[in-house]
N, CA, C and O atoms as CSV, one atom per row, in Angstrom:
chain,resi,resn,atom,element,x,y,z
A,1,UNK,N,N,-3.558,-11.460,106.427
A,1,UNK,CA,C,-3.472,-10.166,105.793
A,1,UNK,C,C,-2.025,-9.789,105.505
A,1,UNK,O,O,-1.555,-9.479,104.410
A,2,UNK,N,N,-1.390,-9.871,106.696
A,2,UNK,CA,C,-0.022,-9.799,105.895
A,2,UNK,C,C,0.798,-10.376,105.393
A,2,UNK,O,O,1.894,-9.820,105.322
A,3,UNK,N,N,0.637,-11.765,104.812
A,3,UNK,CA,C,0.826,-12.386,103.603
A,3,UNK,C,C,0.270,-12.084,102.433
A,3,UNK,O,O,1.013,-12.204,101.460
A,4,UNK,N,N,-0.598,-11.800,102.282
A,4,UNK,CA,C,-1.484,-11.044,100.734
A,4,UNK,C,C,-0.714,-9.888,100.746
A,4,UNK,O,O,-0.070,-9.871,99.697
A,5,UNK,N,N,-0.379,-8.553,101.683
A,5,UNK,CA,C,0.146,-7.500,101.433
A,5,UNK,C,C,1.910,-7.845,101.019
A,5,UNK,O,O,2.587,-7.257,100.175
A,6,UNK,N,N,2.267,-8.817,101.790
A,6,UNK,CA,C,3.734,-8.980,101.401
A,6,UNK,C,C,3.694,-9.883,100.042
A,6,UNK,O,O,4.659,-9.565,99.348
A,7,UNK,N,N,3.308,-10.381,99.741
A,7,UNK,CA,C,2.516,-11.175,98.576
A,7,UNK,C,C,2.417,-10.192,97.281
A,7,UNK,O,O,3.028,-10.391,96.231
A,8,UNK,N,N,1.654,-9.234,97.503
A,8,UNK,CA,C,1.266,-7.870,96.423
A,8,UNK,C,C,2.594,-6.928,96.129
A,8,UNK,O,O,2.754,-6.368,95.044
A,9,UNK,N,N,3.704,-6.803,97.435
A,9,UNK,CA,C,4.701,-5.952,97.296
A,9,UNK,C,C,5.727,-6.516,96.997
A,9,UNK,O,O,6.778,-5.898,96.830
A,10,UNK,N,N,5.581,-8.222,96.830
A,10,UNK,CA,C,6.992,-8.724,96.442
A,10,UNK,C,C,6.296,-9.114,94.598
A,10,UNK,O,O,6.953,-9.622,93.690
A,11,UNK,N,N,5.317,-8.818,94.557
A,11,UNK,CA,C,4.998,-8.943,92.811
A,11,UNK,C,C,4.881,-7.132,92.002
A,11,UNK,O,O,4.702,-6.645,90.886
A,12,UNK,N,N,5.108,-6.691,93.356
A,12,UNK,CA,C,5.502,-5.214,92.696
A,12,UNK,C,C,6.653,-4.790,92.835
A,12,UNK,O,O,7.135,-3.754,92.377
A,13,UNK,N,N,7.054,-5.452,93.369
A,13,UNK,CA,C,8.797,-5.379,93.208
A,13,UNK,C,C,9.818,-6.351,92.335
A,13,UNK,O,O,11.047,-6.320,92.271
A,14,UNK,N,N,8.836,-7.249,91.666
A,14,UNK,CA,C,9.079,-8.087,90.896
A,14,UNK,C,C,9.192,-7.443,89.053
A,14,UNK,O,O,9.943,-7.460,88.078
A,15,UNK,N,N,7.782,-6.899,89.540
A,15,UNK,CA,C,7.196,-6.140,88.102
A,15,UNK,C,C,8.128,-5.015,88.200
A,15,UNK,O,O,8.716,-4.738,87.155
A,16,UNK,N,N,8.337,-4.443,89.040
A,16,UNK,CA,C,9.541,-2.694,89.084
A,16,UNK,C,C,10.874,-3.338,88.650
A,16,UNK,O,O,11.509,-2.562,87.936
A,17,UNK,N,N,11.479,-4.487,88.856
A,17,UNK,CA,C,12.670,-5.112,88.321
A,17,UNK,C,C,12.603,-5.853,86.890
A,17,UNK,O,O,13.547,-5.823,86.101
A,18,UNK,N,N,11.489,-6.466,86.660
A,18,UNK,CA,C,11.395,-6.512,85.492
A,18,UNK,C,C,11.402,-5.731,84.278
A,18,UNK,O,O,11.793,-6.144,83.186
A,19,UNK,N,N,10.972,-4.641,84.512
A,19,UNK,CA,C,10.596,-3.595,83.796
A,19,UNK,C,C,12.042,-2.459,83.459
A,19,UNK,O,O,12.097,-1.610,82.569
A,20,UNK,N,N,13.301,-2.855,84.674
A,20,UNK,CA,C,14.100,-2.300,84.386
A,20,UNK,C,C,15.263,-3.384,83.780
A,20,UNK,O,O,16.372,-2.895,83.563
A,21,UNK,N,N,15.138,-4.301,83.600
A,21,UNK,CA,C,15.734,-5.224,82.812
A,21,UNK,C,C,15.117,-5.060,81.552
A,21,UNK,O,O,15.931,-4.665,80.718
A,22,UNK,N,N,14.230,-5.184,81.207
A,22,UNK,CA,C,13.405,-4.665,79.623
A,22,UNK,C,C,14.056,-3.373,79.328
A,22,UNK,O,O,14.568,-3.189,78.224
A,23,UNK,N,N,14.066,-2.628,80.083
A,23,UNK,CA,C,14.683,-1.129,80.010
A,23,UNK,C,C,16.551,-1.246,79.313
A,23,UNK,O,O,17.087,-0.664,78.369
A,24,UNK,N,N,16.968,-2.056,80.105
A,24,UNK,CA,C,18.576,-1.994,80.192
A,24,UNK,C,C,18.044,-3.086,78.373
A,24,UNK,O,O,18.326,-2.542,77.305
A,25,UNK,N,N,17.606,-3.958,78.362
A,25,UNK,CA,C,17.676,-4.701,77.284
A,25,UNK,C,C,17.622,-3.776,76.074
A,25,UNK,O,O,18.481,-3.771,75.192
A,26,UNK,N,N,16.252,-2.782,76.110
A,26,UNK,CA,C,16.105,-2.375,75.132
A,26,UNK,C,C,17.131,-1.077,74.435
A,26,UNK,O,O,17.005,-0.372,73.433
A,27,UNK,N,N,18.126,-1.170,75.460
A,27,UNK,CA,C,19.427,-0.049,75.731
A,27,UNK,C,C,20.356,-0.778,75.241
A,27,UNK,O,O,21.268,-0.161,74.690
A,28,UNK,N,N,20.437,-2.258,75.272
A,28,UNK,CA,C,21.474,-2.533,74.523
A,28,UNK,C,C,21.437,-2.860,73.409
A,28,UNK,O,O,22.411,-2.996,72.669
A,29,UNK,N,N,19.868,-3.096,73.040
A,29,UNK,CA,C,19.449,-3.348,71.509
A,29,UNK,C,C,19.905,-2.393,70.626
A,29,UNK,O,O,20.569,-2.528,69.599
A,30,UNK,N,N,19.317,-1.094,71.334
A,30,UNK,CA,C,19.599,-0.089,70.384
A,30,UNK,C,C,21.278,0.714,70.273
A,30,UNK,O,O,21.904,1.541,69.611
A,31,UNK,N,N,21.371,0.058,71.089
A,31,UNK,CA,C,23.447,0.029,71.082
A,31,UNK,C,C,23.946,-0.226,70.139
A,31,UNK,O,O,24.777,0.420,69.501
A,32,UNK,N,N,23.270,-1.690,69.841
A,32,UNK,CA,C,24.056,-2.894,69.190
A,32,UNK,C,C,23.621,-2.657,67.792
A,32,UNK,O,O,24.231,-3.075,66.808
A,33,UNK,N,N,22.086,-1.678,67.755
A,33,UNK,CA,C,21.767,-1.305,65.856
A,33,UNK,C,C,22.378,-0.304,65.653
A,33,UNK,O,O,22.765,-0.031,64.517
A,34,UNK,N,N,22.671,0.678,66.962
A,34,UNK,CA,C,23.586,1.918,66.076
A,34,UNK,C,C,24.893,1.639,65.797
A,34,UNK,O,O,25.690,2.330,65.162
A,35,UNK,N,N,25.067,0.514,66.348
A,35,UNK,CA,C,27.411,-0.054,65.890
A,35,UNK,C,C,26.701,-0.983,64.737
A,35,UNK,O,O,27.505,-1.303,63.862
A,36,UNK,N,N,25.747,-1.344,64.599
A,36,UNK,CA,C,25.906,-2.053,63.180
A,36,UNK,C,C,25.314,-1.350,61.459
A,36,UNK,O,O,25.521,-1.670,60.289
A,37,UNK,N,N,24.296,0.020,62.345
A,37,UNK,CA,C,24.115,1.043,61.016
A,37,UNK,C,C,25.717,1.546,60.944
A,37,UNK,O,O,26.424,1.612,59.938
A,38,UNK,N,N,25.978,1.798,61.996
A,38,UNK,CA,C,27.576,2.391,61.702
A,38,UNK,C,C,28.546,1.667,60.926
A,38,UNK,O,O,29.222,2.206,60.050
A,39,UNK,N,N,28.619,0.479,61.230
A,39,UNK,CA,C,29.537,-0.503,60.617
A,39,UNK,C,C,28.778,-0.913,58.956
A,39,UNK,O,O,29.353,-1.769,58.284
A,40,UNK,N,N,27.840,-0.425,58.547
A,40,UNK,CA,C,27.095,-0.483,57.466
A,40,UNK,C,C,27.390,0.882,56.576
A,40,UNK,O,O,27.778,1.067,55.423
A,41,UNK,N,N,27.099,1.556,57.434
A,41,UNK,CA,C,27.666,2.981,56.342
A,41,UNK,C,C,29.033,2.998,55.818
A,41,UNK,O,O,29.480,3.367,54.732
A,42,UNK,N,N,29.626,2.468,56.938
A,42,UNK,CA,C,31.034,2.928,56.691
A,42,UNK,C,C,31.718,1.574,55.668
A,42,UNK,O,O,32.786,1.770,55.087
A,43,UNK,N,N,31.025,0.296,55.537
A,43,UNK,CA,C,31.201,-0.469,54.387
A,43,UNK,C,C,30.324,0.276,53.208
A,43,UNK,O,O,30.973,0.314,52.162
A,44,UNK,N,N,29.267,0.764,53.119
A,44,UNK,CA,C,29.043,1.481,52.002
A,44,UNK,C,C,29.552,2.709,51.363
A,44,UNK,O,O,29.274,3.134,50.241
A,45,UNK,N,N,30.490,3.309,52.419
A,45,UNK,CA,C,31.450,4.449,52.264
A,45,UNK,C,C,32.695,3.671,51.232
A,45,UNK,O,O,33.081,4.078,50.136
A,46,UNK,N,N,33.078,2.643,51.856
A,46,UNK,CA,C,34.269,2.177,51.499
A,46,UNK,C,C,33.661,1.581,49.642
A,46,UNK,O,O,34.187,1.708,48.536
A,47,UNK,N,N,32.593,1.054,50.021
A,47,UNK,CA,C,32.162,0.517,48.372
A,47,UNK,C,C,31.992,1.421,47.342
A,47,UNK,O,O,32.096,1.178,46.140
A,48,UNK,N,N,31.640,2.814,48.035
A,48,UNK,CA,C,31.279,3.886,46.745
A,48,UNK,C,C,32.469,4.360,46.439
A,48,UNK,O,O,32.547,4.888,45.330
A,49,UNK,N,N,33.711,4.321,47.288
A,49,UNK,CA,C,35.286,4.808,47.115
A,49,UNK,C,C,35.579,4.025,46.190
A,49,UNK,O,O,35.802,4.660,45.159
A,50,UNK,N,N,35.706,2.723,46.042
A,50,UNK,CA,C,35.975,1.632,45.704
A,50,UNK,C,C,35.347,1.840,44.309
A,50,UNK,O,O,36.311,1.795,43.544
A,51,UNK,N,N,34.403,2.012,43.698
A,51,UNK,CA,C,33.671,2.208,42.723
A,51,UNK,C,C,33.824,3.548,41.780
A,51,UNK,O,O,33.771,3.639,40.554
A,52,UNK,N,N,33.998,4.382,42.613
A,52,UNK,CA,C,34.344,5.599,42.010
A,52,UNK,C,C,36.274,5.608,41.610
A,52,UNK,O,O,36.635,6.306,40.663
A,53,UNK,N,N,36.993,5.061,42.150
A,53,UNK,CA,C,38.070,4.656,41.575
A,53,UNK,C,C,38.158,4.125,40.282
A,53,UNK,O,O,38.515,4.585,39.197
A,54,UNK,N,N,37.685,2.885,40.726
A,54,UNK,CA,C,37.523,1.853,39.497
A,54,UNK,C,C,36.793,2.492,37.958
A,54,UNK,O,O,37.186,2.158,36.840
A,55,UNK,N,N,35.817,3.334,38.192
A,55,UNK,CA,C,35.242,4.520,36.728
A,55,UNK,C,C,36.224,5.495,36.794
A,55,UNK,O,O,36.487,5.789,35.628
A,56,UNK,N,N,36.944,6.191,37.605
A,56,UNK,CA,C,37.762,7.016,37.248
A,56,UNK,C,C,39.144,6.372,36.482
A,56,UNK,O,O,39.961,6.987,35.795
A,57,UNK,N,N,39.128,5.071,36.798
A,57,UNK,CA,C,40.481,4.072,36.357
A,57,UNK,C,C,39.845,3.890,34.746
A,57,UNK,O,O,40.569,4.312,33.844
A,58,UNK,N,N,38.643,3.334,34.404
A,58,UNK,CA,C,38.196,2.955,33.821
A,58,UNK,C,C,38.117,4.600,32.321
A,58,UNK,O,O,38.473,4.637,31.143
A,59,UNK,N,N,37.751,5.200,32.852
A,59,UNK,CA,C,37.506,6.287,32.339
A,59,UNK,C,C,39.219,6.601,31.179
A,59,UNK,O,O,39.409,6.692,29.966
A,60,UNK,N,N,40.144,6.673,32.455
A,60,UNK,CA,C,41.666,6.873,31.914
A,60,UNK,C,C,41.929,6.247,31.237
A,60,UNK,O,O,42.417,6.746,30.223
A,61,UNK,N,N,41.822,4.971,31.289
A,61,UNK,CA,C,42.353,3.737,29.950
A,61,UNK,C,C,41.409,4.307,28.754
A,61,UNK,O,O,41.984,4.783,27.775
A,62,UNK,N,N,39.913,4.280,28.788
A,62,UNK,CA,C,39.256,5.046,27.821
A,62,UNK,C,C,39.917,5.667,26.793
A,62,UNK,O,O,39.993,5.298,25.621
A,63,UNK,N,N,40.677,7.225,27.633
A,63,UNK,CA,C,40.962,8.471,27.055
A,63,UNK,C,C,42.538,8.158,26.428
A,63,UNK,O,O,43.033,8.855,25.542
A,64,UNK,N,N,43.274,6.905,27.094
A,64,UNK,CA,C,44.478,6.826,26.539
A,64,UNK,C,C,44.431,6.165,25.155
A,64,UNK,O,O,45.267,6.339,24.268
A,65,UNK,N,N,43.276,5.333,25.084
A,65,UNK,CA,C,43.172,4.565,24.064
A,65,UNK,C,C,42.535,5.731,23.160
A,65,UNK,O,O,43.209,5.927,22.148
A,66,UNK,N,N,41.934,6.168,23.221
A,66,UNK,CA,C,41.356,7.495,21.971
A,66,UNK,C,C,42.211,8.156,21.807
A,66,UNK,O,O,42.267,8.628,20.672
A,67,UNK,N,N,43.477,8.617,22.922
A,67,UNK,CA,C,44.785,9.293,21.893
A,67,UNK,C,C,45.636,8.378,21.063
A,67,UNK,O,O,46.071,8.962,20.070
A,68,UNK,N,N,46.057,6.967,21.172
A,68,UNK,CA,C,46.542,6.250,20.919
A,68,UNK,C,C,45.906,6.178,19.005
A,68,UNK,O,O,46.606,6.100,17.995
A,69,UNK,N,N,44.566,6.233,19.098
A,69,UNK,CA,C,43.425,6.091,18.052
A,69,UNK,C,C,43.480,7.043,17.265
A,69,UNK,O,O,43.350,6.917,16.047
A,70,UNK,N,N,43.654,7.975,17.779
A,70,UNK,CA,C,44.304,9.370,16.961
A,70,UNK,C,C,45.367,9.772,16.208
A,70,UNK,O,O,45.605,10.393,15.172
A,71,UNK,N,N,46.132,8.979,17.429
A,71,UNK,CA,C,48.142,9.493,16.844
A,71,UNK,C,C,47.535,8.255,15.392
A,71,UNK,O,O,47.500,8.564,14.200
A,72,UNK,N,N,47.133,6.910,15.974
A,72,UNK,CA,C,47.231,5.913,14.598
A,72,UNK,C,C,46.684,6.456,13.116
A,72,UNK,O,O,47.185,6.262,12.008
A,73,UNK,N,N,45.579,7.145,13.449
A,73,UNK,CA,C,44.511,7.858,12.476
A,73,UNK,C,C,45.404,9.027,11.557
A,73,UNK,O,O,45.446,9.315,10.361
A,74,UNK,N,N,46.007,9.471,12.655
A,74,UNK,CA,C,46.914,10.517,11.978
A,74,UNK,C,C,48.179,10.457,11.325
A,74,UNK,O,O,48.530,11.294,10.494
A,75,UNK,N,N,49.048,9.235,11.776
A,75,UNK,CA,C,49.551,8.439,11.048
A,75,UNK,C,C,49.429,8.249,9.587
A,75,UNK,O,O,50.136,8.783,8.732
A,76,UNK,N,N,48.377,7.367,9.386
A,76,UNK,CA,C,47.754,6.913,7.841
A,76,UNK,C,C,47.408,8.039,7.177
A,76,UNK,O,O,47.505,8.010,5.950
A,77,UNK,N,N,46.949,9.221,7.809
A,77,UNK,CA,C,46.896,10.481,6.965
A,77,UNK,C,C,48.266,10.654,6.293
A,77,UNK,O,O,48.403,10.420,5.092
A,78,UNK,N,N,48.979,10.944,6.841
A,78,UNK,CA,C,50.470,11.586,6.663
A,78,UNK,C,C,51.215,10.352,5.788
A,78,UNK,O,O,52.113,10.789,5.069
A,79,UNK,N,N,51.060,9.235,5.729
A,79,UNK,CA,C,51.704,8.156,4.835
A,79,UNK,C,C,51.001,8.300,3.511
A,79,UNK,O,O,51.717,8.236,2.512
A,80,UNK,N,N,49.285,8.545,3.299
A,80,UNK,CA,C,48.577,8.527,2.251
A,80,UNK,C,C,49.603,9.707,1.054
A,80,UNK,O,O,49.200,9.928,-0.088
């Protein structure tokens, strides 16, 4: 009898330690997805900066070239 009872309390003390290793695991899982949503936003932060530069860059050459297009336009008026 008290081998079956020490038997039953060392597989419930087995299962109570197991269960807190699953515990600590599933603590570092979710550690390790919130530093990598983090490290994800903050590369998609950096890409929309990155992008919104580049159309605002893009945009300026645009507008220099349509004055450029103008002064020329206005030019050939004034020679005609």
């Amino acid at each position: 009898m008290n081998d079956s009872v020490f038997t039953r309390l060392k597989q419930f003390d087995d299962s109570v330690q197991e269960d807190a290793r699953k515990k600590e695991e599933l603590k570092q899982i979710e550690q390790d997805s919130q530093r990598n949503m983090g490290y994800f936003l903050q590369l998609q932060k950096e890409r929309r900066a990155k992008e919104k530069r580049n159309a605002i860059m893009r945009i300026g050459i645009g507008v220099a070239f349509l004055i450029v297009l103008i002064i020329g336009l206005r030019r050939r008026r004034l020679k005609k």
